[in-house]
N, C-alpha and C positions, 0 to 999 in steps of 0.2 A: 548536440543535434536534437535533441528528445525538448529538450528547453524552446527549443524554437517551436516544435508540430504544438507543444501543447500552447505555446503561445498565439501562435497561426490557427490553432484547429476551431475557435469562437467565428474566423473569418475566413477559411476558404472550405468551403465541403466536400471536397473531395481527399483532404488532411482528415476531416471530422469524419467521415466515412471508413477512411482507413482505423483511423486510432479507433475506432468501435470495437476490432477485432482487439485489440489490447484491452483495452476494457475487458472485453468476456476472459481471454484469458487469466486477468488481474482476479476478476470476481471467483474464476476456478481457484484460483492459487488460494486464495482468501477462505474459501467454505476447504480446500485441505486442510487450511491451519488450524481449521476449527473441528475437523472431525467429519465432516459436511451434512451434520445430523440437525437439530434444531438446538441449538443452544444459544443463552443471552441475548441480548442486544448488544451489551458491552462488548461481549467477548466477536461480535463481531465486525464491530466497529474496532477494535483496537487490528482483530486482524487485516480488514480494509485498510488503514492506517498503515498497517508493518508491509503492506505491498504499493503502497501507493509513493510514484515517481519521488512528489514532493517531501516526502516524508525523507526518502533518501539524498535528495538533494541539501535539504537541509541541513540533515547529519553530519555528512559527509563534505560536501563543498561547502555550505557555509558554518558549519558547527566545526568543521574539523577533525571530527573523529576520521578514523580508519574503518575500511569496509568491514571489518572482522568485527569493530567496537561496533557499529550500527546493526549489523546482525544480533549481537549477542543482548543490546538495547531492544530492537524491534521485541526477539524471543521473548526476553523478559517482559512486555507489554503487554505480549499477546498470555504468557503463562500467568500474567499476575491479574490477568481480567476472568481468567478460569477459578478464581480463587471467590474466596468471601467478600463479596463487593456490596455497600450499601448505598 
């Protein structure tokens, strides 16, 4: 179902109106993971990533993993962008 709003949501505005409120939610999730302080670009770009749809669709339906193995991938993304990055 979610496949389809973000599919739809380029072409009817009242889907792209709605999904705004996920967005903001998304963007809350994303400054948790980070602390919600000022840190990197990377490390908030990996966290944007570890909450965004496609990253789990990905994983998940077309990668194969299990929800557990995508979790514990996203985590590590988000923990290894916290690290010495050059």
């Amino acid at each position: 179902m979610l496949t389809n709003l973000y599919r739809d949501r380029a072409l009817v505005e009242p889907v792209d109106s709605q999904m705004r409120r996920s967005d903001e939610y998304l963007e809350d999730a994303a400054r948790t993971l980070t602390g919600g302080g000022r840190r990197r670009r990377v490390v908030n770009a990996a966290a944007r990533h570890a909450v965004d749809f496609q990253t789990w669709r990905s994983l998940v339906r077309d990668g194969g993993v299990s929800r557990a193995q995508a979790v514990a991938l996203a985590s590590a993304m988000v923990l290894a962008a916290q690290g010495p990055l050059r």
